[in-house]
N, C-alpha and C positions, 0 to 999 in steps of 0.2 A: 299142862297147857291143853287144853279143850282140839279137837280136829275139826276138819271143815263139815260143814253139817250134813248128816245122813239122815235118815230115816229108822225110828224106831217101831215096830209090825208086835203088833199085839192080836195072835190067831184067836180072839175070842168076840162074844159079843159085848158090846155097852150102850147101857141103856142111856136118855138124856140123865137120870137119877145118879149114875156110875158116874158120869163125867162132873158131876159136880160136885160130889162127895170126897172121889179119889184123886180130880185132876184138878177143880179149881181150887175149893175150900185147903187143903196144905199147899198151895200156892200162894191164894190169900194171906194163909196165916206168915209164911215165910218173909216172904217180897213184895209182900201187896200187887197180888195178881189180880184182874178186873177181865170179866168175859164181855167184849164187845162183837158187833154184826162183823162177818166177813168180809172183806168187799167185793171181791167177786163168786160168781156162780162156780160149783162144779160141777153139775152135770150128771147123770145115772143113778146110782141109787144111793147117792153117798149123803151123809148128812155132815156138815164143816161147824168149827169152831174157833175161836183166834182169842187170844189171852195174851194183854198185853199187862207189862211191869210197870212200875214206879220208877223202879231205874232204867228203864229203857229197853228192856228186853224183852223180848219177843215168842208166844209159843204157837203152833196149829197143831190141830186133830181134827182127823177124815176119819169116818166110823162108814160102815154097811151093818147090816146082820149079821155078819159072819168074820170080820175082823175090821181093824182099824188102823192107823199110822198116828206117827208122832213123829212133828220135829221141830223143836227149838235152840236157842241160843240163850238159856236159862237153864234152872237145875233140871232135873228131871224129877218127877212127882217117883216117889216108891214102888206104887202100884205097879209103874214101867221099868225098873230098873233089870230086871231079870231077863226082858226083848231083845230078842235077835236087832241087829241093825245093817240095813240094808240101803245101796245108794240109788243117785236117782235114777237110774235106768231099768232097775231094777223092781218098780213099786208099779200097781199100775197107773197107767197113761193120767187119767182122769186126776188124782192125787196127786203126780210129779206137776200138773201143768196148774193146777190149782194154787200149789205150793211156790210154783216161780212168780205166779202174778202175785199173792199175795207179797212177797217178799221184795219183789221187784220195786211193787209200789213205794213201799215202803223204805228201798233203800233211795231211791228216787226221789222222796219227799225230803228225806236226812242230807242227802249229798246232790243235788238239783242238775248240778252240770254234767252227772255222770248218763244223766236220762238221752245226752245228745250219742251216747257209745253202747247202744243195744246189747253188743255182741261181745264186748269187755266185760257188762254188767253184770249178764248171763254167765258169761264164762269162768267168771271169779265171783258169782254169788255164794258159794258154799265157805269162802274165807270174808267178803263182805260183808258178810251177817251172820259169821261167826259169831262163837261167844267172845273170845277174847280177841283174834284179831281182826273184828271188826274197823276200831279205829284206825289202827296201824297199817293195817294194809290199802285202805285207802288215802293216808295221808300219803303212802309211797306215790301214788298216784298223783295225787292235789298238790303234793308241796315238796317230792322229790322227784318227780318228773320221769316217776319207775327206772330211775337210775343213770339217765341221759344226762352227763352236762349241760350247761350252756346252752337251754333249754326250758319252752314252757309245757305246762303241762295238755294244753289241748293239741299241739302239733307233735306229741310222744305217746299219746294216747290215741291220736288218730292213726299214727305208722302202726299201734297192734291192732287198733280197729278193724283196718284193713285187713291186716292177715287172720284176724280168727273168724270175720266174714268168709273166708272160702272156705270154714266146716273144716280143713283137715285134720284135725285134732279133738274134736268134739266127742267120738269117743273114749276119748280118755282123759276127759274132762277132771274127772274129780282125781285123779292122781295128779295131773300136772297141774291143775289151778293150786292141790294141794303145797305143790312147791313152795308158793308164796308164803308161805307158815301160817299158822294162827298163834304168833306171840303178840303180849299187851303193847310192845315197842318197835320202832321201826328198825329193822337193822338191815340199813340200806349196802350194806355188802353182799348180804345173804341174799335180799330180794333181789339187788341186784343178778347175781349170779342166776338164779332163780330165770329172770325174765331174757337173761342170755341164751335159756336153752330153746327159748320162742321164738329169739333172732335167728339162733341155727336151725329151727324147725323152716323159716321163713326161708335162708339162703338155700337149702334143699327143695323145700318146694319149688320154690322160683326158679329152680333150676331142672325142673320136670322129675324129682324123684318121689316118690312116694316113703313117708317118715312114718315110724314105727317107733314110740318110746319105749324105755325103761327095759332094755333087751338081756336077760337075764344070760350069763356064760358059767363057763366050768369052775372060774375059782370061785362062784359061791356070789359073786357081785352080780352090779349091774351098767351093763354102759348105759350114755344118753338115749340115743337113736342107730336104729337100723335105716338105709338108704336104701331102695330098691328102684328098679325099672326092669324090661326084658331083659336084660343083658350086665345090671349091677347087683350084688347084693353088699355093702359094706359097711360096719361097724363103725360110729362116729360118739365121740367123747367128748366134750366141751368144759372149756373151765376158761374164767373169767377172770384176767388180773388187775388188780383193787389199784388206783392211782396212785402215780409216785406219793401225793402228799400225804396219804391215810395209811402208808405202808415206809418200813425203815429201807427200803430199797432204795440207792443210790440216784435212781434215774429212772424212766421210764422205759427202755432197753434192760434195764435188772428188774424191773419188777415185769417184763414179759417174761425173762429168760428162768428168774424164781420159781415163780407161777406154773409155770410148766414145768417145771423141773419138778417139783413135788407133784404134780399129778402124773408125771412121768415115772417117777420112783414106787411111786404108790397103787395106783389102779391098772394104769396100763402095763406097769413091770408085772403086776399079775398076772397079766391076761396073756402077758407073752407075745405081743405084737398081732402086726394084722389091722388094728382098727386107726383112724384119722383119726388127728388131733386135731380141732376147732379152737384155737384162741382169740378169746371175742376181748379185742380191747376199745369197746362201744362206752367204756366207763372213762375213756381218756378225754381230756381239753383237745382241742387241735393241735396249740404248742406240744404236747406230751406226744401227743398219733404223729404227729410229722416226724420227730425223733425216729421212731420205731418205723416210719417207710420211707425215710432215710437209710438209715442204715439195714432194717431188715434181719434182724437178726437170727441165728440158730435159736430152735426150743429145745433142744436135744431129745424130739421126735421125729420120725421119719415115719411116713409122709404125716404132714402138718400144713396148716392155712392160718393165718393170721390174716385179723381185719377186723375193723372198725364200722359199725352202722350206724347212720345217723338219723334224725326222725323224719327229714325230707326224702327217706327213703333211697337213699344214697351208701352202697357199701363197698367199701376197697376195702383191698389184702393184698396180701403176696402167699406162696405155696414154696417149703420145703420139701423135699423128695418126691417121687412120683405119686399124685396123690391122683387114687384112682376113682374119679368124681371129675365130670365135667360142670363147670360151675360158672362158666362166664354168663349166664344168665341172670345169675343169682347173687354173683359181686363183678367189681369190674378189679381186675386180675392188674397188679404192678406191675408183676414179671411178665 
């Protein structure tokens, strides 16, 4: 399975003669590569090029004098296989922004309604116009509503709109848009889970912390998110349990109490205590969510948060043990 797309740096020069010998012509012969005009300008001393496929795939190359970039959602030509690969923060300025518009466009032309969600676009273009999960991961979008029940897709897409407009996570774009996978098929569990750790990014924001992913501990793992402000620094772990129906759990009280029970067993008996549990049951019906704030049940974590977000921007929970996060900002608290 192909990653979300980076950038391939080739430290040398290429002449227009190089680019067509090594980059179009075994492309042609492959997949029927065809070099078309760019469509927009880069700017400084770069010279662009855009190669598009027969099957739908897509390649660009930015050259100077003195090195060049690749990056497509297609094979890679030979000549490039031996480059270093680097992502977009990484390349310079003039290439990264060249590379968004052209990409942008184009996913924009393929998927029309997504041109109204700027900041979605951008934020999961490197899995959008993936090689392989290009399709998939937009249908999570289009036609599963990124995991929301009972739901359509522009009022679920507008709830992350919202949040990935205030940048807090921007740079760490390409690891966490990575979540979203790039498999050929939609595996609305995974994505699901996936887009829950943007919920929990959200309830921490909203609630005046500053989030830090993917916070690397002693036994060798990684929790979700660091929480901080003056006065908090504290480790938060999220995991998302799958609906009564798509799971052999008795009910929706056993498939929270499940659910964390194995992420309890497993990562946080690692880590030895100390970090919040996050259990997002954002994947529930209402029937299902009312069960579980009804009752309320133990996850056999201590301290822990349960709750439910919905895409009108509405989230309740309840909190097990002292959980040291103030959060009534960020959900509206049962207890």
């Amino acid at each position: 399975m192909a990653r979300p797309l980076r950038f391939r740096y080739s430290p040398t020069f290429w002449s227009e003669q190089r680019v067509r010998q090594e980059i179009l012509q075994p492309l042609r012969s492959n997949i029927g590569a065809r070099a078309v005009t760019p469509r927009f300008e880069i700017g400084a001393n770069w010279e662009t090029h855009r190669f598009e496929m027969q099957n739908g795939d897509l390649a660009l190359f930015a050259r100077n004098d003195e090195e060049a970039y690749w990056m497509g959602n297609t094979e890679t030509p030979s000549s490039l296989w031996r480059t270093d690969k680097f992502g977009w923060q990484s390349v310079p300025h003039h290439v990264a922004r060249w590379s968004k518009r052209e990409l942008l466009a184009t996913l924009h032309e393929e998927d029309p309604w997504l041109a109204d969600y700027p900041h979605i676009s951008w934020y999961f273009l490197p899995v959008f116009m993936s090689k392989d999960g290009r399709e998939s991961t937009r249908a999570f979008f289009r036609e599963h509503a990124a995991g929301f029940p009972d739901a359509g897709r522009r009022e679920t897409t507008r709830f992350f709109e919202d949040f990935f407009k205030t940048g807090v996570l921007d740079e760490y774009r390409h690891v966490m848009s990575g979540k979203l996978g790039t498999s050929d098929h939609v595996d609305r569990v995974r994505m699901s889970a996936a887009m829950g750790e943007f919920i929990a990014a959200k309830i921490l924001t909203d609630a005046d912390y500053e989030v830090v992913p993917e916070i690397e501990v002693t036994t060798g793992h990684s929790l979700d998110f660091r929480a901080k402000d003056d006065e908090t620094n504290v480790l938060v772990e999220v995991t998302r349990p799958q609906p009564p129906a798509n799971r052999a759990a008795a009910g929706p009280v056993a498939a929270v109490r499940d659910t964390a029970e194995t992420k309890v067993n497993g990562q946080l008996a690692e880590h030895g205590g100390g970090a919040v549990l996050f259990v997002d049951c954002s994947s529930f019906r209402d029937d299902e969510w009312n069960a579980v704030r009804g009752e309320q049940p133990d996850v056999r974590h201590r301290p822990a948060v349960v709750y439910r977000a919905r895409p009108n921007g509405r989230v309740e929970g309840y909190r097990k043990g002292s959980v040291p996060l103030e959060l009534a900002d960020g959900l509206e608290l049962l207890d």
